[in-house]
MIMARVO-596334 format. One record per residue (C-alpha): residue number from 1; y, x, z. Coordinates in steps of 0.05 Angstrom, whole numbers, plus 32768, in hexadecimal, padded with zeros to 4 digits. Layout:
N
<NUM; <Y; X; Z>>
...
END
This chain:
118
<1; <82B7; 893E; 8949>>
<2; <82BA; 8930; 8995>>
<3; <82B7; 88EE; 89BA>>
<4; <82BC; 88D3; 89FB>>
<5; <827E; 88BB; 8A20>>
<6; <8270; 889C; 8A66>>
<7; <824C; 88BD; 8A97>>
<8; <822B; 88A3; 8AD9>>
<9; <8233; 88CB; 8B12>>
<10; <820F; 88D6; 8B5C>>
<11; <8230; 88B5; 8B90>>
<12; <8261; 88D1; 8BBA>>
<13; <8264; 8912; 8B8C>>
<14; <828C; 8904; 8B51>>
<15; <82B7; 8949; 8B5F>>
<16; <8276; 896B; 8B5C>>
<17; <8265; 894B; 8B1E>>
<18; <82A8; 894A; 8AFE>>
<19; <82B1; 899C; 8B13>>
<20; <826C; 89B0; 8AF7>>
<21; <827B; 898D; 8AB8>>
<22; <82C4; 89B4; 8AAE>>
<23; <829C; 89E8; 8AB9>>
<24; <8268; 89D7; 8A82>>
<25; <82A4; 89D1; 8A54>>
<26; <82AE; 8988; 8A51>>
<27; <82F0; 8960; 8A4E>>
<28; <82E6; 892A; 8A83>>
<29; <830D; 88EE; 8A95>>
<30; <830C; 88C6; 8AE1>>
<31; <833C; 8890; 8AEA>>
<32; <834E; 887E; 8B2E>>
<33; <837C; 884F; 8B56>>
<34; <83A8; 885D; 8B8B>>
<35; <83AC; 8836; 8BC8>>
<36; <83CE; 8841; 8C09>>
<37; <83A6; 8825; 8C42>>
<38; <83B3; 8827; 8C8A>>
<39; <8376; 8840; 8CB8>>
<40; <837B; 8850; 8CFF>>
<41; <83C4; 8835; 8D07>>
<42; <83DA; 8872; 8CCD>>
<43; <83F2; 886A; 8C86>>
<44; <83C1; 8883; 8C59>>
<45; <83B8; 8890; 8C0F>>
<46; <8371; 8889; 8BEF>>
<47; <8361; 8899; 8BA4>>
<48; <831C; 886B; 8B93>>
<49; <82FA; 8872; 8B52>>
<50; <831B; 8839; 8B1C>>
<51; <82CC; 8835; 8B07>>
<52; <829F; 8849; 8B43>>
<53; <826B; 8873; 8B2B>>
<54; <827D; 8882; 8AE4>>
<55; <82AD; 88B9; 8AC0>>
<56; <82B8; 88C4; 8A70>>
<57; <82A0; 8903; 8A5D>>
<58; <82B9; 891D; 8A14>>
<59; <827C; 8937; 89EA>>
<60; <828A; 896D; 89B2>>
<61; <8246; 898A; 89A9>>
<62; <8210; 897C; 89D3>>
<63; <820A; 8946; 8A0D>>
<64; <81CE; 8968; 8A2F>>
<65; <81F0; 8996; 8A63>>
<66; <8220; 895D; 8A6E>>
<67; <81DC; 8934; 8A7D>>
<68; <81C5; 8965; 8AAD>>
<69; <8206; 897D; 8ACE>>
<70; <8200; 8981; 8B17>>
<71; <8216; 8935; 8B35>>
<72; <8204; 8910; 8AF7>>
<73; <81CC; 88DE; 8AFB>>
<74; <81D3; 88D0; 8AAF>>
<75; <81F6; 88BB; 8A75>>
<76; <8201; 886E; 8A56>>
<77; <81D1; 887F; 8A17>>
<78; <81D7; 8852; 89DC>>
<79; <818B; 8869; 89C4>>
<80; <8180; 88AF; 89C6>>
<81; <81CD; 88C0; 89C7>>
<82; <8202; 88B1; 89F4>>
<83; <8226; 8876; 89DF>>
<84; <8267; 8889; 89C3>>
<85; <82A8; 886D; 89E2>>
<86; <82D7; 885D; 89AF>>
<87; <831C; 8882; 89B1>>
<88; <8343; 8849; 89A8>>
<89; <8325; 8831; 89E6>>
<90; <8333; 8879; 8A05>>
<91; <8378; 887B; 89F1>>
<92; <838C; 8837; 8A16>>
<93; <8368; 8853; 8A53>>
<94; <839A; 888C; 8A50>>
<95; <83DC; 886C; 8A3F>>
<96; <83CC; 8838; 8A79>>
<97; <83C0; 8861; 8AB0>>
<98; <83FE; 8888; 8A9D>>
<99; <842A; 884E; 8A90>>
<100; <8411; 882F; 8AD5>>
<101; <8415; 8872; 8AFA>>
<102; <845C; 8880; 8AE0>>
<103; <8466; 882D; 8AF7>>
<104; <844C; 8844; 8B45>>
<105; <8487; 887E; 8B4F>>
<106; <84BD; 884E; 8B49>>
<107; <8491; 8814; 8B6B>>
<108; <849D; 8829; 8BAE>>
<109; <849A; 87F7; 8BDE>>
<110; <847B; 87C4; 8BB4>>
<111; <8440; 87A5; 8BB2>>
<112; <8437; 87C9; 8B73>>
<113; <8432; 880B; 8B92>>
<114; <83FD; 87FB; 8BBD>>
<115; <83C5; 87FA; 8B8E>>
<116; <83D9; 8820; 8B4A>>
<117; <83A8; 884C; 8B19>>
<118; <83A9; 8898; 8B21>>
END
């Protein structure tokens, strides 16, 4: 039965990481926020990380080419396994960032929109 794990990733290459481990055959999950800034006198919309650093990584079989998946420094081991995020846990993650993504489209304007999970 798969579960969700957390991996940490290499700084500044999280798309490396999170490609390579699509490729590797894993389900992976990287909340973000949404902020528009202004730099240089122009609107601009950035996309940080909601947790700088860290993705969720679903195991099925084997964590070890997750472990050594290009851009992955390691995973959050609970011994000698990963340690298992619980689904319950994964699920609010999910309906969240939808329910505050689908709360940004018609947020335009407000200060809502400025900063909203992606």
């Amino acid at each position: 039965m798969p579960y969700w794990a957390v991996v940490r990733l290499e700084p500044q290459r999280e798309r490396l990481a999170l490609h390579c481990l699509g490729l590797a055959g894993y389900e992976t999950y990287f909340p973000r926020l949404r902020e528009k800034r202004i730099s240089h006198g122009r609107k601009i919309e950035v996309r940080p990380p909601l947790f700088p650093g860290y993705a969720f990584v679903a195991i099925e079989l084997q964590w070890h080419t997750a472990r050594w998946s290009a851009g992955v420094i390691g995973l959050i081991m609970d011994g000698f396994r990963p340690a298992k995020v619980a689904d319950s846990v994964m699920q609010i993650f999910v309906r969240v960032n939808a329910a505050v993504w689908s709360s940004c489209r018609g947020a335009r304007g407000s200060r809502l929109a400025s900063r909203c999970v992606f």
